[in-house]
C-alpha positions as CSV (number, residue, x, y, z in Angstrom):
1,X,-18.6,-12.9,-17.9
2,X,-17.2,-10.0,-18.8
3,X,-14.0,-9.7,-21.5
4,X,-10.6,-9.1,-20.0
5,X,-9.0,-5.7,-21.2
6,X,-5.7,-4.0,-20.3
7,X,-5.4,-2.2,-17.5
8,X,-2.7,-0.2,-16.1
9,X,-2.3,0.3,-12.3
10,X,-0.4,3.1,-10.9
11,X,0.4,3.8,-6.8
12,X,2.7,6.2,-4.9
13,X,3.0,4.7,-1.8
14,X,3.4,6.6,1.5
15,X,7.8,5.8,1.7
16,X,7.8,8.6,-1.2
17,X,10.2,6.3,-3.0
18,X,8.2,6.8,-6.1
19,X,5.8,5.8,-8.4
20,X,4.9,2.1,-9.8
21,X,3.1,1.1,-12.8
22,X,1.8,-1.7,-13.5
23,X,0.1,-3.4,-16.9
24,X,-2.2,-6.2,-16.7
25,X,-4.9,-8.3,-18.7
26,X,-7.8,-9.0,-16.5
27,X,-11.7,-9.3,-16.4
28,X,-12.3,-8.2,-12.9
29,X,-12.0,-11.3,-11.5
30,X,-10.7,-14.7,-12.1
31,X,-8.8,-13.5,-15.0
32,X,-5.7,-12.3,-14.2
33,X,-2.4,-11.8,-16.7
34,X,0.8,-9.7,-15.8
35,X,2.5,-8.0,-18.6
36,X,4.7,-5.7,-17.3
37,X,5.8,-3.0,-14.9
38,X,8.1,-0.2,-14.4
39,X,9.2,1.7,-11.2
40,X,9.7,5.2,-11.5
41,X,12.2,7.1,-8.9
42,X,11.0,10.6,-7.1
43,X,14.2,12.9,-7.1
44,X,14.9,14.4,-3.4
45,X,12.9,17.8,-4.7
46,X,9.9,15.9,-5.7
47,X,10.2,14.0,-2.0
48,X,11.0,16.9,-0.3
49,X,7.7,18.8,-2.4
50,X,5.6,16.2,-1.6
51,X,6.3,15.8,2.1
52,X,5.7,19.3,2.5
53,X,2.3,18.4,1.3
54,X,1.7,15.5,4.0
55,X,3.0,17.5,6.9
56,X,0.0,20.3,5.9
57,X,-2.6,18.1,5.4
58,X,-2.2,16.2,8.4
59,X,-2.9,19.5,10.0
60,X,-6.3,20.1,8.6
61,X,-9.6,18.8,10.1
62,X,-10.6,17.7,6.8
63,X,-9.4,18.8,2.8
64,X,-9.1,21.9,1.5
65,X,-7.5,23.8,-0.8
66,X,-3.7,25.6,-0.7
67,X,-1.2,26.2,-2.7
68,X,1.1,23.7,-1.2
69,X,-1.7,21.1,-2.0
70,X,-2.4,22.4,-5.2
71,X,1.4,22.5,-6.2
72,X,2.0,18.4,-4.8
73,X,-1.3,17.2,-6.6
74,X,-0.2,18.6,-10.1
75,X,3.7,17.1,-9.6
76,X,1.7,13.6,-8.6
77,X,-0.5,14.0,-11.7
78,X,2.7,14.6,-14.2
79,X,5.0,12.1,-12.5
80,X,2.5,9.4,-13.1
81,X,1.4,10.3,-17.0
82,X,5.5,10.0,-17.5
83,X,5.0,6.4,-15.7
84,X,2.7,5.3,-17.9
85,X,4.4,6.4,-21.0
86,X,7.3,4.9,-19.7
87,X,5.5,1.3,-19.2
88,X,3.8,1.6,-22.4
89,X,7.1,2.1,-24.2
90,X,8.6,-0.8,-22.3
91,X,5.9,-3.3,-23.2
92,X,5.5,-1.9,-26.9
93,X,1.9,-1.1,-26.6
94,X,-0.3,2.2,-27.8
95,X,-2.4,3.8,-25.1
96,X,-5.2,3.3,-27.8
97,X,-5.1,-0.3,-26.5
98,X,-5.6,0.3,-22.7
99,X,-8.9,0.2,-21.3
100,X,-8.4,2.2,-18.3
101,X,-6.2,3.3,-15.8
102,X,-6.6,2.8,-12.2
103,X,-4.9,6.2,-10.0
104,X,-4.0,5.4,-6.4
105,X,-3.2,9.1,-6.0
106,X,-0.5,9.9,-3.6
107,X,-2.0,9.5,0.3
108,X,-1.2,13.1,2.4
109,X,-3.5,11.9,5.0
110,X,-5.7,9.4,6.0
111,X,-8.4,10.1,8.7
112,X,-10.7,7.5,8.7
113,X,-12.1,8.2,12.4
114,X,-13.0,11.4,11.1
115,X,-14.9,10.4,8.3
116,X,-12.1,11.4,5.5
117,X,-9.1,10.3,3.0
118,X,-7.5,12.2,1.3
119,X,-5.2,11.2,-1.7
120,X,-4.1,13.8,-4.0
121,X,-3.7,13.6,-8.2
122,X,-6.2,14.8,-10.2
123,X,-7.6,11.9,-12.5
124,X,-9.3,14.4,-14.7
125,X,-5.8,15.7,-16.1
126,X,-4.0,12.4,-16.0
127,X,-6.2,11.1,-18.7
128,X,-6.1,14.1,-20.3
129,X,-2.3,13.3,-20.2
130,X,-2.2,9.6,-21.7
131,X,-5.3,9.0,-23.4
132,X,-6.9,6.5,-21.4
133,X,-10.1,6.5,-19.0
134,X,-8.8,7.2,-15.5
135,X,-10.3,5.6,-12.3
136,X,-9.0,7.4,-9.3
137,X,-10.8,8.3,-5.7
138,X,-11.1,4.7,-5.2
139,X,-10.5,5.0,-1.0
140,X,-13.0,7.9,-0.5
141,X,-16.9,5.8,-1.5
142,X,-15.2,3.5,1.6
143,X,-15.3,5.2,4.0
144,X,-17.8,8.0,3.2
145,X,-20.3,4.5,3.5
146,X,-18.3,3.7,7.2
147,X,-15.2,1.9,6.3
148,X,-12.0,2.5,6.8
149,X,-10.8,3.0,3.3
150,X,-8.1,0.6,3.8
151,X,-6.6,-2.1,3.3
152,X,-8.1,-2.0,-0.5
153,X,-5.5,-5.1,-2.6
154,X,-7.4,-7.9,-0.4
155,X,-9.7,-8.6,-3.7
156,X,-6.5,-8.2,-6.0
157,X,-4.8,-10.4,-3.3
158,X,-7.4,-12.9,-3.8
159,X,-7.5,-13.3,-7.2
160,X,-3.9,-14.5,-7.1
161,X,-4.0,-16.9,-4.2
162,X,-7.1,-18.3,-5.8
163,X,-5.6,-21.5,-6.7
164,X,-3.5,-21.9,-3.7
165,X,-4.9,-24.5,-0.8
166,X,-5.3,-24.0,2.5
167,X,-6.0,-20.3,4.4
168,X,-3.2,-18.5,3.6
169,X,-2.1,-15.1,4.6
170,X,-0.6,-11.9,2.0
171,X,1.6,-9.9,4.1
172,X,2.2,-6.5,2.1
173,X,5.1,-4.3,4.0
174,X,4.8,-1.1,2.4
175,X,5.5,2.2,4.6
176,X,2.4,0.7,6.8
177,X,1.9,-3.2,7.0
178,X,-1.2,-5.1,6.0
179,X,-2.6,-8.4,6.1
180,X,-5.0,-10.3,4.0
181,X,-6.3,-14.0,5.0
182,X,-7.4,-15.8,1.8
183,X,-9.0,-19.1,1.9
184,X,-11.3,-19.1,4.9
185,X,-14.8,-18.3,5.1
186,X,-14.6,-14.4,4.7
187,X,-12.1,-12.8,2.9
188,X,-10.3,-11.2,6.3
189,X,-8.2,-7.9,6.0
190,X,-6.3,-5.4,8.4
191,X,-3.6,-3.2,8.7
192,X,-0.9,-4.5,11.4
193,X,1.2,-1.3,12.1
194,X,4.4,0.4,10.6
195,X,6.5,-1.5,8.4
196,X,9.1,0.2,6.5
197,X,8.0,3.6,7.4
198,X,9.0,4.2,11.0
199,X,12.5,2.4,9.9
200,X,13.0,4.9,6.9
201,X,12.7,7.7,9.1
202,X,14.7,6.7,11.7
203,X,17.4,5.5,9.7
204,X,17.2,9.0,7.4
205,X,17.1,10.7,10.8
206,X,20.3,9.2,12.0
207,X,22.3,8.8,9.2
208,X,20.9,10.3,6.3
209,X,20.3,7.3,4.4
210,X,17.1,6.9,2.5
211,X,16.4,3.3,4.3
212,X,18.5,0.6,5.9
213,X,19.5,-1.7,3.2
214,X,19.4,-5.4,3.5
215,X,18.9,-5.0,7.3
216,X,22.7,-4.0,7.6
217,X,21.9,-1.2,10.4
218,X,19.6,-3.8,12.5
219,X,21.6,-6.3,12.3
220,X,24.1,-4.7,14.2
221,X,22.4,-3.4,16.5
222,X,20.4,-4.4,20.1
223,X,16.3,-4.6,20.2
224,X,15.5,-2.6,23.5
225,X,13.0,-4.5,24.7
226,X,11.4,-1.6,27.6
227,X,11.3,0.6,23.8
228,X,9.2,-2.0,22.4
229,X,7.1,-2.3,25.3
230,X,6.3,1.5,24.8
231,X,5.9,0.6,21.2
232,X,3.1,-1.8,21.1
233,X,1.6,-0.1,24.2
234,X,-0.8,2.2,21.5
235,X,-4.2,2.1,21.3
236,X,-4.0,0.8,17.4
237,X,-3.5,-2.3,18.5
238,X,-6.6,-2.5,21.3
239,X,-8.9,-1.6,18.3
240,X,-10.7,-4.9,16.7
241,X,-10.3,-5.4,12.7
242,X,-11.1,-4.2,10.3
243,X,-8.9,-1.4,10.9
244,X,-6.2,1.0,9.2
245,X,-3.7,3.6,10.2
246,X,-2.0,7.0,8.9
247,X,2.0,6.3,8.6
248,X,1.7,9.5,11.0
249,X,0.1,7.8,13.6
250,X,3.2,6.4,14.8
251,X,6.5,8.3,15.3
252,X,9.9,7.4,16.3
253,X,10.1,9.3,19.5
254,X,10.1,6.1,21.9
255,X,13.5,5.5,20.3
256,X,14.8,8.7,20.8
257,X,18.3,8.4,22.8
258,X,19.6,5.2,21.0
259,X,22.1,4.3,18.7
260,X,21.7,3.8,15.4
261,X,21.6,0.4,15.4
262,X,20.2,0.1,18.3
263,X,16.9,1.9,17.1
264,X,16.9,0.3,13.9
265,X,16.3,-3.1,15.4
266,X,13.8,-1.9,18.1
267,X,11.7,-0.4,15.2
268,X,12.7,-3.7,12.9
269,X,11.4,-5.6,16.2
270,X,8.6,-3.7,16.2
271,X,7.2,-4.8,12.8
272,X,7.5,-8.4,13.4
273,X,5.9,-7.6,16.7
274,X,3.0,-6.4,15.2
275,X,2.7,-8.2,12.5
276,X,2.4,-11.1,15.0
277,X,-0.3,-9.9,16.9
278,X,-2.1,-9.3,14.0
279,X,-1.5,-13.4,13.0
280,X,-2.3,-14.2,16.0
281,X,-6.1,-12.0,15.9
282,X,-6.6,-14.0,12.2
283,X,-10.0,-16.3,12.8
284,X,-8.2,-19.0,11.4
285,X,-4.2,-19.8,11.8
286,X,-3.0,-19.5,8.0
287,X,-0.6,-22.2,6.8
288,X,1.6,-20.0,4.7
289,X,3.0,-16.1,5.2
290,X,3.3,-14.9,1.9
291,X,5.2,-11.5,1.8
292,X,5.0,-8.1,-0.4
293,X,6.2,-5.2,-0.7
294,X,9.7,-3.5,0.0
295,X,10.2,-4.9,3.3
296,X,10.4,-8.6,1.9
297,X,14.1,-7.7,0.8
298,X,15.0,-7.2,4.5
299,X,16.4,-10.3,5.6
300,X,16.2,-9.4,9.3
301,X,12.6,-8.1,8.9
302,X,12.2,-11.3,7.6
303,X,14.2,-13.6,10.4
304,X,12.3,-11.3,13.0
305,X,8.9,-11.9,11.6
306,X,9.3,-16.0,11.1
307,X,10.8,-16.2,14.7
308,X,7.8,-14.0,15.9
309,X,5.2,-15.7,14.3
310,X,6.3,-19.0,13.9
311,X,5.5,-18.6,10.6
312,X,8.3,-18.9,7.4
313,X,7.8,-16.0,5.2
314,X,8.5,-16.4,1.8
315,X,8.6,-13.7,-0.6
316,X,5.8,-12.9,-3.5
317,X,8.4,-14.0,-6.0
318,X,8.1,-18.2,-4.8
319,X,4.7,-18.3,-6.5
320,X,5.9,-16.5,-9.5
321,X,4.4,-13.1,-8.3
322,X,6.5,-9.8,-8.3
323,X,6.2,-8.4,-4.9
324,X,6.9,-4.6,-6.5
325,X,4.3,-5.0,-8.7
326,X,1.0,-6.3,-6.8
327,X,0.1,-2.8,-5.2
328,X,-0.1,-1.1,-8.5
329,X,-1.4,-4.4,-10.3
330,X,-4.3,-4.2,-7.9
331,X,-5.1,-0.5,-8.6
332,X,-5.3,-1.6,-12.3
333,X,-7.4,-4.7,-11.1
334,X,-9.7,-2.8,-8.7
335,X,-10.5,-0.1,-12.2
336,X,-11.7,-2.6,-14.1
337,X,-14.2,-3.7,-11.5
338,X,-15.1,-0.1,-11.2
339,X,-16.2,-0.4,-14.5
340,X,-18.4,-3.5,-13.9
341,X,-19.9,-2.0,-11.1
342,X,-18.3,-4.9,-9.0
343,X,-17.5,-4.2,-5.3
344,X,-13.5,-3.7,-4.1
345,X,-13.8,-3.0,-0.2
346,X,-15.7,-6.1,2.0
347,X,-17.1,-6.0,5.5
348,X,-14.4,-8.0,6.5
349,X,-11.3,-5.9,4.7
350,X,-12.3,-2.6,5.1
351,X,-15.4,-2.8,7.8
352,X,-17.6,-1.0,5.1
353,X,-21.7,-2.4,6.1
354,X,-22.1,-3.9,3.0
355,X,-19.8,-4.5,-0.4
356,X,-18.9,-1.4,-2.1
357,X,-17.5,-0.4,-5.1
358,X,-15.3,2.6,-5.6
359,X,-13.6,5.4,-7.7
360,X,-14.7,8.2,-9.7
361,X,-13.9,7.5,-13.9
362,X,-12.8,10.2,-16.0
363,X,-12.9,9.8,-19.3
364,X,-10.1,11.0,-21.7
365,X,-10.6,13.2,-24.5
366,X,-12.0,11.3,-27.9
């Protein structure tokens, strides 16, 4: 068995909200100790820079190289080398002491169907920038061997519920919503649909705000239920798991024409909608809902999932866990497997033939 080191996770998740580091102590597997982590704000320019970036790339066939790109990729590299000295500072460590790094990158597109994912940040010049051995592409070895390059935290996810009894389900709601079934005979992973991100841009859209906080706009409002219909009537959710989705594959055009309110809880609606579908597709029924990311501080997210599903959610934070933190912990986890040579993406998370490891290691100056 191999000796746990520190590992720093970083991920930029597709809300643009920012970056989030993470600092852990593991051995790739069992082993798993959370030291700290840090969030770090985007300003409006660096939002604004890098959603230029996603609109372009989601107009190419497949990556390539412009100026825009170029310009996003370096801003992603630098915004996440201040991260990590940041969380370093904060948890009184030297970089000398870090094993490696493990770069999500910042998603512009992902095109799985066509063979392709594309997340931007150079890994070369981010550990150049701290120090430390960089693991980034880690998406891109999934689906060049057939999968879909996503969801990737189901072995990070895992590792934590290890010791938890009964099947139990990890709902992560980022910008897109995932699902992970631990404790049955396959480890069992799938994107649902939007979470946060259809919301965000609605809510930005109608009012300007950056997101609707605490559920405040939804909970004043009317679910629309013909809207909904519309909603779930998309061919993501005819598709068998494993599967994954591009926040851009859904828009909020159906909801065009209502009120604010009123379209924030038809798209709120719409979350718990699919994530219930996807609970309901699960081989097994799981006996807790365990919820992640930014979502799990929207109380009528919440209310609209449990009623859905039948289900109580209860936030990351019951077990202990921070529900911030477990994205970017698991990039840090999935780097140190990289550097065992131990797989991160399963037939039955990512539909990849066989296990398969990922990510491309750059080593930092000496």
């Amino acid at each position: 068995m191999a000796q746990p080191i520190l590992a720093i996770g970083l991920m930029s998740g597709t809300s643009l909200d920012g970056v989030d580091a993470a600092l852990i102590e593991t051995d790739g597997e069992a082993h798993v100790r959370r030291i700290a982590f840090r969030g770090e704000d985007y300003s409006d320019a660096a939002r604004a820079q890098l959603a230029e970036a996603t609109a372009v790339a989601l107009t190419y066939d497949a990556p390539r190289a412009s100026p825009v790109i170029a310009a996003a990729a370096d801003l992603t590299a630098r915004s996440h080398a201040l991260a990590v000295a940041e969380l370093l500072r904060d948890a009184g460590i030297q970089a000398s002491a870090v094993g490696v790094i493990g770069f999500h990158g910042q998603t512009v597109a992902h095109r799985p169907d066509r063979g392709w994912t594309w997340q931007i940040g150079d890994g070369a010049a981010l550990a150049r920038m701290t120090g430390i051995d960089v693991v980034a592409d880690l998406r891109s070895a999934d689906v060049a061997a057939g999968g879909q390059g996503a969801p990737l935290l189901p072995i990070y996810h895992a590792a934590l519920a290890a010791g938890l009894s009964g099947p139990v389900a990890i709902l992560n709601l980022g910008g897109v919503a995932n699902v992970t079934l631990v404790g049955a005979e396959e480890l069992v992973a799938f994107d649902t649909g939007p979470a946060n991100g259809l919301i965000d841009s609605w809510v930005e859209t109608t009012t300007g705000a950056r997101f609707d906080k605490d559920g405040r706009l939804a909970a004043a409002g009317r679910v629309h239920a013909d809207v909904l219909d519309t909603l779930l009537d998309h061919p993501f959710f005819d598709q068998p798991a494993p599967k994954s989705l591009d926040r851009a594959d859904f828009t909020i055009q159906p909801a065009r024409g209502l009120s604010a309110t009123d379209g924030a809880a038809t798209l709120t609606a719409f979350t718990a909608a699919a994530v219930a579908l996807a609970i309901d597709r699960l081989p097994v029924r799981p006996e807790r809902l365990l919820i992640a990311g930014g979502g799990r501080r929207n109380p009528v997210m919440l209310a609209m999932i449990g009623e859905r599903t039948g289900i109580r959610p209860e936030p990351a934070e019951i077990l202990g866990w921070d529900g911030d933190a477990i994205e970017a912990e698991g990039f840090a986890y999935m780097a140190v497997r990289n550097l065992l040579g131990l797989p991160i993406s399963f037939p039955g998370t990512t539909g990849v033939p066989r296990p398969t490891t990922g990510g491309t290691l750059h080593r930092a100056p000496r």
